[in-house]
C-alpha positions in Angstrom: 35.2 -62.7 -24.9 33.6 -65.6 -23.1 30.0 -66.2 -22.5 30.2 -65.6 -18.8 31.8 -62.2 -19.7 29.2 -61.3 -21.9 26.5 -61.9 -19.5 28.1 -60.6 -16.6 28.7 -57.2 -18.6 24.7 -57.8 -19.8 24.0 -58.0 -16.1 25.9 -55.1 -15.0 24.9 -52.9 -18.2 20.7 -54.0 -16.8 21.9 -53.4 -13.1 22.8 -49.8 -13.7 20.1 -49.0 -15.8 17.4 -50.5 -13.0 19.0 -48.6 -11.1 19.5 -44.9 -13.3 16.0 -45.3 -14.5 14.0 -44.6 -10.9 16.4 -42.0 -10.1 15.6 -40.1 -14.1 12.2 -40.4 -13.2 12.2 -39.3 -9.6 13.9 -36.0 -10.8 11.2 -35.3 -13.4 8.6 -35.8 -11.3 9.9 -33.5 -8.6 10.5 -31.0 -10.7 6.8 -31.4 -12.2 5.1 -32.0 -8.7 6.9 -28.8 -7.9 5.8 -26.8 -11.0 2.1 -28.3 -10.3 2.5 -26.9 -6.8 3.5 -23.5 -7.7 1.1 -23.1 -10.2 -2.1 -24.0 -8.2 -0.6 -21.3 -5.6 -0.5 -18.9 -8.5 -4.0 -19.5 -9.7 -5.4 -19.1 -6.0 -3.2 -16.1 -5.8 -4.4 -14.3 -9.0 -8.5 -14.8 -7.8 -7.5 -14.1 -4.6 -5.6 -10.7 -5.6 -8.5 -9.9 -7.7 -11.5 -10.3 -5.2 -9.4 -8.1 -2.7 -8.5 -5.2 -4.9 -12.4 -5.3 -6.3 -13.6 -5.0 -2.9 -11.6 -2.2 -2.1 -12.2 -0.4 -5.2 -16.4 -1.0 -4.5 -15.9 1.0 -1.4 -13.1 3.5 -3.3 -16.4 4.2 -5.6 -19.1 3.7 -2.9 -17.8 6.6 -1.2 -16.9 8.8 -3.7 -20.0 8.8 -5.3 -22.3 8.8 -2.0 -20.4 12.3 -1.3 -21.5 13.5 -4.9 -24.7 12.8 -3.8 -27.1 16.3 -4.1 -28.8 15.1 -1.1 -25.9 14.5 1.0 -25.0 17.6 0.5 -28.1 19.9 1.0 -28.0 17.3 4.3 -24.5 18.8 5.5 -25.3 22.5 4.8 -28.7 22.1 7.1 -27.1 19.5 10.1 -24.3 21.8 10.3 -26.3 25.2 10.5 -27.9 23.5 13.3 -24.9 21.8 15.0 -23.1 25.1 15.3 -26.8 26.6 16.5 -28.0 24.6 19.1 -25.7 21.2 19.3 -27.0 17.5 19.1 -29.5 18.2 21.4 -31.4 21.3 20.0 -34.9 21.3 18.5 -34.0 22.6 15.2 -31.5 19.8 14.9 -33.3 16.6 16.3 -35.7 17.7 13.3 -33.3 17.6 10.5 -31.7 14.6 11.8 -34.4 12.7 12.1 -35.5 13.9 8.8 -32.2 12.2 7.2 -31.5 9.4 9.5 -33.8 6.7 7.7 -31.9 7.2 4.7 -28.2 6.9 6.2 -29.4 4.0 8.1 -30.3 2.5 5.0 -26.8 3.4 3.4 -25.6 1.4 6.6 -27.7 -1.7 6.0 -27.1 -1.9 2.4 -23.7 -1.2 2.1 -22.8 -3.0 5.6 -20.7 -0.4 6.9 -20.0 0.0 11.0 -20.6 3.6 10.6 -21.2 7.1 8.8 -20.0 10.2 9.6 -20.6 14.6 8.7 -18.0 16.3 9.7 -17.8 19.7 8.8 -15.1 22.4 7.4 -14.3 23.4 11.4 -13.6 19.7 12.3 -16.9 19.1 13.8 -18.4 15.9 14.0 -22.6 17.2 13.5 -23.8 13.6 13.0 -23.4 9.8 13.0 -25.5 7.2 12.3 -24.8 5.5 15.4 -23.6 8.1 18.5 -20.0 7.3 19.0 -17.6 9.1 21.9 -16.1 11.4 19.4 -19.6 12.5 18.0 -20.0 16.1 18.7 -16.6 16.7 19.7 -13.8 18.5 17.2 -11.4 16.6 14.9 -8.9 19.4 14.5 -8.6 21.0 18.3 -10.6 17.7 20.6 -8.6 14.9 21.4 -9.1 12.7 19.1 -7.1 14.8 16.3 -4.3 12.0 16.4 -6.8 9.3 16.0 -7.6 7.2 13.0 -11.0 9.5 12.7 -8.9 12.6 12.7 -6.0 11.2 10.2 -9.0 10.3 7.8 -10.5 13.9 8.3 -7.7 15.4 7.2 -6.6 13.2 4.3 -10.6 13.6 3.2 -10.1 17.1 2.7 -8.1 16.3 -0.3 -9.9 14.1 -2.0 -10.9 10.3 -1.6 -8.9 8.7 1.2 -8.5 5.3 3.1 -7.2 4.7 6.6 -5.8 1.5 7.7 -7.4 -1.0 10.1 -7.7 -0.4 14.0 -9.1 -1.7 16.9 -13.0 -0.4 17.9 -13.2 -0.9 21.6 -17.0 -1.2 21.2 -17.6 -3.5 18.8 -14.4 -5.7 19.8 -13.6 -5.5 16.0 -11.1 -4.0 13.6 -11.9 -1.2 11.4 -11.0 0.9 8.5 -12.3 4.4 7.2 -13.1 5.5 3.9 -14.1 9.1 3.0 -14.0 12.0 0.7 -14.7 15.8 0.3 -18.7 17.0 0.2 -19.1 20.1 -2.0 -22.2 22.4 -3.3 -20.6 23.7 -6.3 -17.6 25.0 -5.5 -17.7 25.3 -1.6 -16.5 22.5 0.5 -19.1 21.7 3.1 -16.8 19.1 4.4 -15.7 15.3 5.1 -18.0 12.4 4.5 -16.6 9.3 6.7 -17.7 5.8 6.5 -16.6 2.8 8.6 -15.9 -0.5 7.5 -15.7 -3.8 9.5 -12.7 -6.3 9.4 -15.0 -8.7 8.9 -15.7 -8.1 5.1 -12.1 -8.6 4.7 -11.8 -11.4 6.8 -14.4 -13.5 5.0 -12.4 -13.4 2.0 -9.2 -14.5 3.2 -10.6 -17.6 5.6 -11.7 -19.3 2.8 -9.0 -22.0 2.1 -10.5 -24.3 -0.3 -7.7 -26.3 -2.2 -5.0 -25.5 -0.3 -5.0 -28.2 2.1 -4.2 -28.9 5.7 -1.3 -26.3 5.7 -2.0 -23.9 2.9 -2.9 -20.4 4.3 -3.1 -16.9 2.4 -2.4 -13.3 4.2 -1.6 -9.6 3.9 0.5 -7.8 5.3 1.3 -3.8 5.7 3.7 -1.7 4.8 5.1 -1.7 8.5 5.4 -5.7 8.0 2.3 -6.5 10.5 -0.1 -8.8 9.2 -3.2 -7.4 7.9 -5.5 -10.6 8.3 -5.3 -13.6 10.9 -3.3 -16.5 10.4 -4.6 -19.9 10.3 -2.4 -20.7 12.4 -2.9 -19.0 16.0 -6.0 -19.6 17.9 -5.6 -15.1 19.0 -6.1 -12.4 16.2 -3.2 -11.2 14.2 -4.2 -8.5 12.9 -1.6 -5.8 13.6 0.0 -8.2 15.9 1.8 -10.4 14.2 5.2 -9.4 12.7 6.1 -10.9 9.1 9.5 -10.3 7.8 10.7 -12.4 5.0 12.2 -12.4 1.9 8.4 -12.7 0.0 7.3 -9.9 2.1 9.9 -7.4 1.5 10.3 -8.1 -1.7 6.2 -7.7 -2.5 6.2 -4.5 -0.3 9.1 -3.8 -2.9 6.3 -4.0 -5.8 8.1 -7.6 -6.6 5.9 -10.2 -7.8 7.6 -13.3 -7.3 7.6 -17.4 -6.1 10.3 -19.0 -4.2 11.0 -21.6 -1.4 11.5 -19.7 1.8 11.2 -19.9 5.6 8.0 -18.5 6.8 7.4 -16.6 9.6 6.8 -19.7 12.1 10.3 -20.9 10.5 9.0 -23.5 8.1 9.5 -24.1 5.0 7.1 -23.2 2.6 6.1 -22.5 -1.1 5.5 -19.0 -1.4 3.5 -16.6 -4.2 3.4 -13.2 -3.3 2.8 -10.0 -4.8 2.0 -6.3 -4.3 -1.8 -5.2 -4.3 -3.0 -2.5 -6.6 -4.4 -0.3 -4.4 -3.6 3.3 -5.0 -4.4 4.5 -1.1 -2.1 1.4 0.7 0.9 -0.4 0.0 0.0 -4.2 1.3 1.8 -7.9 0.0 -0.6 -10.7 -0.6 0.9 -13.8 0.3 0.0 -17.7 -0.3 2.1 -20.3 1.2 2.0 -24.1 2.1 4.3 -26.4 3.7 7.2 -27.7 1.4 6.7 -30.9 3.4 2.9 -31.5 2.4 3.9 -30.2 -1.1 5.7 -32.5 -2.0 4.2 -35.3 0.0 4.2 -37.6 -3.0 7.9 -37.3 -4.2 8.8 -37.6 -0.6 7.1 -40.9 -1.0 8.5 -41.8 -4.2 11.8 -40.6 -3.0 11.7 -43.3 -0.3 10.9 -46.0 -2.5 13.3 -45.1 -4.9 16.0 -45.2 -2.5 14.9 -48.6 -1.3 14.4 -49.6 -5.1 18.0 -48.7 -6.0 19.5 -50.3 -2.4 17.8 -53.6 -3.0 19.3 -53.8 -6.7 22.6 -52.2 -6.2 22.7 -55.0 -3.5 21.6 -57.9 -5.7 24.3 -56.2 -8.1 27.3 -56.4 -5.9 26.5 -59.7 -4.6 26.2 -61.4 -8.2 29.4 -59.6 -8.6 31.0 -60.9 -5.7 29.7 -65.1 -6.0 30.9 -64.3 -10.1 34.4 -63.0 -9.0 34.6 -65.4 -5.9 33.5 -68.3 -8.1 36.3 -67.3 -10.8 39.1 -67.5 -8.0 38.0 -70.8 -7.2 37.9 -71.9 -10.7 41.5 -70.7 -10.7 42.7 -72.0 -7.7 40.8 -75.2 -8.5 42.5 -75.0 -12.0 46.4 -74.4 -10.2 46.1 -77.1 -7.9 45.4 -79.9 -10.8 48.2 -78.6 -12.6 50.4 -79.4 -9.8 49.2 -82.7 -9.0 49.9 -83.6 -12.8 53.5 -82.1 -12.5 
């Protein structure tokens, strides 16, 4: 083999391998830029999963042990014997109202809840903190049987019971109900409601920190409307916004999962997702960001790769091209003396 053989194989053998090198190392970074990625949505997934599910449980307890309370219940048996007496207005029951109504306030204050409600065996609601329209009126004949306050009633009978968020006309606000059974001894005296704000919630899932200009995390129900607002729309989404995707029906499944998907503004995105363990609601927890600002960096590195690789397959082909070209004319040049000799 000549010399200029053996350094145009040299050359092509270097050539390839500038070239097979960038490309090597492009793929191994994706695939660890895209672990990284996933990973950091997991971590933000599993505190985020965690605060939710503990705040939940604090009002699970708060309400279950405020209707154990001896004093809430000698406080039922005495509103309601004066309710069914003389109303909201009578003497007898201003007294005993007044007599309780520092304490409840408290519970409100403390515990930040919109709201606290008796409501006894009949379906009477004999007090609230805070006079609302269906104070004094009946949850199991009135009309507001079919509302939220009248589902909770009756699931409270039962034992400890949540009902999902709605919208409070007064406050401009979503809320929630907790409540649970009130007995002395044996005898059920009734329901103990309290209302929670959206806001709680809301304050947990608008922090964002770490997950950049396009990371977002949200819940969403059982009927596939999102349960918080998305960062994404200047109005509310709470119980507005429809999400159907593959992470959400899969979560709503009980499926814990990660996978690339379409979101519901048709983007694609990194998602996390996962059930919530929350015996009273079935909700997904989701945490997404844009595959685009993901992967930002290999897209980056991809570019220059691919202008890496042109520029020396390029310079390859030419110094293939002047050696070949060269050779022919070495050839020709070679042909032509041989005839001039003849």
């Amino acid at each position: 083999m000549s010399i200029k053989k053996i350094f145009l194989t040299i050359g092509i053998a270097f050539s390839i391998f500038l070239i097979t090198l960038p490309l090597i190392s492009y793929k191994y970074l994706k695939t660890a830029v895209k672990s990284a990625a996933f990973n950091h949505l997991l971590t933000v997934r599993g505190l985020l999963k965690h605060e939710i599910e503990n705040y939940f449980q604090e009002r699970f307890g708060d309400i279950n042990v405020l209707s154990r309370n001896p004093v809430i219940g000698q406080a039922f048996s005495r509103l309601s014997k004066a309710f069914h007496a003389s109303g909201l207005e009578g003497e007898q029951y201003v007294k005993i109202s007044e007599l309780y109504h520092p304490l409840m306030e408290y519970y409100l204050t403390d515990y930040g809840y919109v709201n606290l409600y008796f409501v006894d065996t009949d379906g009477d609601v004999m007090y609230s903190i805070i006079r609302e329209e269906f104070t004094g009126t009946n949850l199991l004949t009135g009309r507001y049987k079919q509302f939220s306050i009248g589902q909770i009633y009756a699931n409270g009978l039962d034992g400890v019971a949540f009902e999902d968020y709605t919208w409070h006309e007064a406050l401009e606000e979503f809320t929630s109900y907790f409540a649970a059974p009130v007995y002395d001894g044996q005898m059920l005296l009734g329901v103990l409601i309290i209302e929670i704000p959206f806001s709680h919630l809301d304050a947990i899932m608008t922090r964002r920190e770490g997950l950049g200009e396009t990371g977002e995390m949200y819940l969403v129900g059982d009927d596939s409307y999102m349960r918080s607002n998305s960062r994404f729309s200047e109005e509310p989404t709470v119980l507005q916004k429809e999400v159907d995707t593959i992470a959400t029906r899969e979560a709503l499944d009980g499926i814990e999962g990660k996978r690339i998907i379409e979101d519901y503004r048709r983007i694609r995105v990194l998602s996390v997702y996962t059930p919530l363990d929350l015996k009273f609601v079935n909700w997904a927890l989701l945490v997404e960001i844009d595959e685009e600002e993901a992967f930002a960096a290999v897209n980056t590195v991809e570019k220059r790769v691919t202008i890496l690789g042109s520029l020396i397959a390029s310079i390859t082909f030419l110094y293939i091209y002047l050696v070949t070209r060269r050779k022919k004319i070495d050839m020709i040049a070679e042909s032509l003396e041989e005839e001039a000799n003849a």
